[in-house]
C-alpha positions in Angstrom: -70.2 108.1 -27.7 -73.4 110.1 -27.8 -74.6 111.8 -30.8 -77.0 114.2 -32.1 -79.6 113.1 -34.6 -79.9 116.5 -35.8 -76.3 117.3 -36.0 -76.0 113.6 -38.0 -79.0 114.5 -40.3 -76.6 117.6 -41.7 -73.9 115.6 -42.1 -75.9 112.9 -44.0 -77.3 115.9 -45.9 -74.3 117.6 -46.9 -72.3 114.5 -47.9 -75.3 112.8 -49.7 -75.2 113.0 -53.5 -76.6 116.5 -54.5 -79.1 114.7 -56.6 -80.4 112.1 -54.1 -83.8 112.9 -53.2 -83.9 112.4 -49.4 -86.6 112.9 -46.8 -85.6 112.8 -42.8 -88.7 111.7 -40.1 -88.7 111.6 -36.5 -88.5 107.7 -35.4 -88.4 106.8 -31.9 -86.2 110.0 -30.4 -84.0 109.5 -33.8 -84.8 110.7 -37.5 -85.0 107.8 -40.6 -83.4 109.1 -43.5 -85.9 108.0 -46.8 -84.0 107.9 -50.3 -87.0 107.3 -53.1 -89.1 107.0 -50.2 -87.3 103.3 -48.5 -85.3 103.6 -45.5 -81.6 104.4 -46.1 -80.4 105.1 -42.7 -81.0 105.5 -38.9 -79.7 108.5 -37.1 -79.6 108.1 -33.4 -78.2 108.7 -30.2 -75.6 105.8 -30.9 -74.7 107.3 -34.1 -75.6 106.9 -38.0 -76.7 103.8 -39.1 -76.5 102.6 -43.1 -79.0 99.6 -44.2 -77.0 97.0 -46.2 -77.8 94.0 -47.9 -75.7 91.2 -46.5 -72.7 90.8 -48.6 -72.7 95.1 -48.6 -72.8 95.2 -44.6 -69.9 92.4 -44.5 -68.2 94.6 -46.3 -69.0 97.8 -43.9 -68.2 95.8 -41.1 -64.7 95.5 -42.0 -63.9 98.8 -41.5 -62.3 99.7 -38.4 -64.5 100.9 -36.1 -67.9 100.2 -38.0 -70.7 97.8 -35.8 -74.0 96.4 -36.1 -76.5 98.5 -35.1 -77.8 98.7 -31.5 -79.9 101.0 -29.9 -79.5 99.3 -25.8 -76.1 97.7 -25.4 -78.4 94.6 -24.0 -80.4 94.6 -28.3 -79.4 92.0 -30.7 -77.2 93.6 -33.4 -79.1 94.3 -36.6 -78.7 92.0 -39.4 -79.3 95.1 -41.8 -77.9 98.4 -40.2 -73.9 98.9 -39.6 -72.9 101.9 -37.8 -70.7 104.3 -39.9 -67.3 104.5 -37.6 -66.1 107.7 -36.9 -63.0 107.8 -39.4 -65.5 107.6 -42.1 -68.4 110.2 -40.6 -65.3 112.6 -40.3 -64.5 112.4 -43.9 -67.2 113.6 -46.3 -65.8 111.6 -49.4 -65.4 108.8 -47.8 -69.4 109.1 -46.2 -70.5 110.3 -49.7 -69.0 106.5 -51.1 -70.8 104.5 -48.2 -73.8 106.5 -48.9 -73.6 106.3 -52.6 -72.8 101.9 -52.0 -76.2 101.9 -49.4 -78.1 103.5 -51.9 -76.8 101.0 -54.9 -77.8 98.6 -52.6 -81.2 99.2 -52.0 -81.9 100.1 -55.7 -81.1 96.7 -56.6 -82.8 95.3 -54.1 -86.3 93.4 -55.3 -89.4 94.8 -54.2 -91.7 93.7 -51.4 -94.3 91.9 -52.3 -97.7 93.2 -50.9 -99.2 90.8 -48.5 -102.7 89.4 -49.8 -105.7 89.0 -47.5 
């Protein structure tokens, strides 16, 4: 199914916690959705993408419906990005709680460490 990055961007929007401070850039003919400026989710032409940790993303997968992340049918599917399945992107509660688990997810994850020259 083809989707609309635009059209997914107001649906992440709208179902996103009201106080979830989000910013949405171009990437690559999709948008990146930024929550406290990390990367929270892909929106593409193969749909809307959550980043999970893991154990959180074994969890996503479980849903009916819900798959790794691939841009070209031929890509590796993403250790880190699961595809929201359509039962859940057509219920906003049920988006809002994937959202809401994401963004858990990547609060508690540790920071990066910088790379030293």
């Amino acid at each position: 199914m083809d989707h609309d990055p635009k059209a997914l961007q107001i649906l992440f929007a709208a179902a996103a916690p009201p106080d979830l401070e989000l910013l949405f850039k171009p990437m690559f003919g999709g948008i990146m959705a930024y929550a406290t400026g990390k990367p929270l989710a892909s929106l593409s032409n193969v749909g809307l993408a959550l980043k999970a940790p893991p154990a959180l993303m074994a969890e996503f997968l479980a849903a009916p419906g819900a798959v790794p992340l691939r841009y070209e049918p031929d890509d590796p599917p993403s250790k880190s990005y699961v595809v929201v399945p359509p039962a859940v992107l057509a219920d906003r509660d049920a988006l809002r709680g994937w959202i809401v688990r994401a963004m858990a997810a990547l609060a508690a994850a540790p920071a990066k460490k910088a790379k030293s020259r």
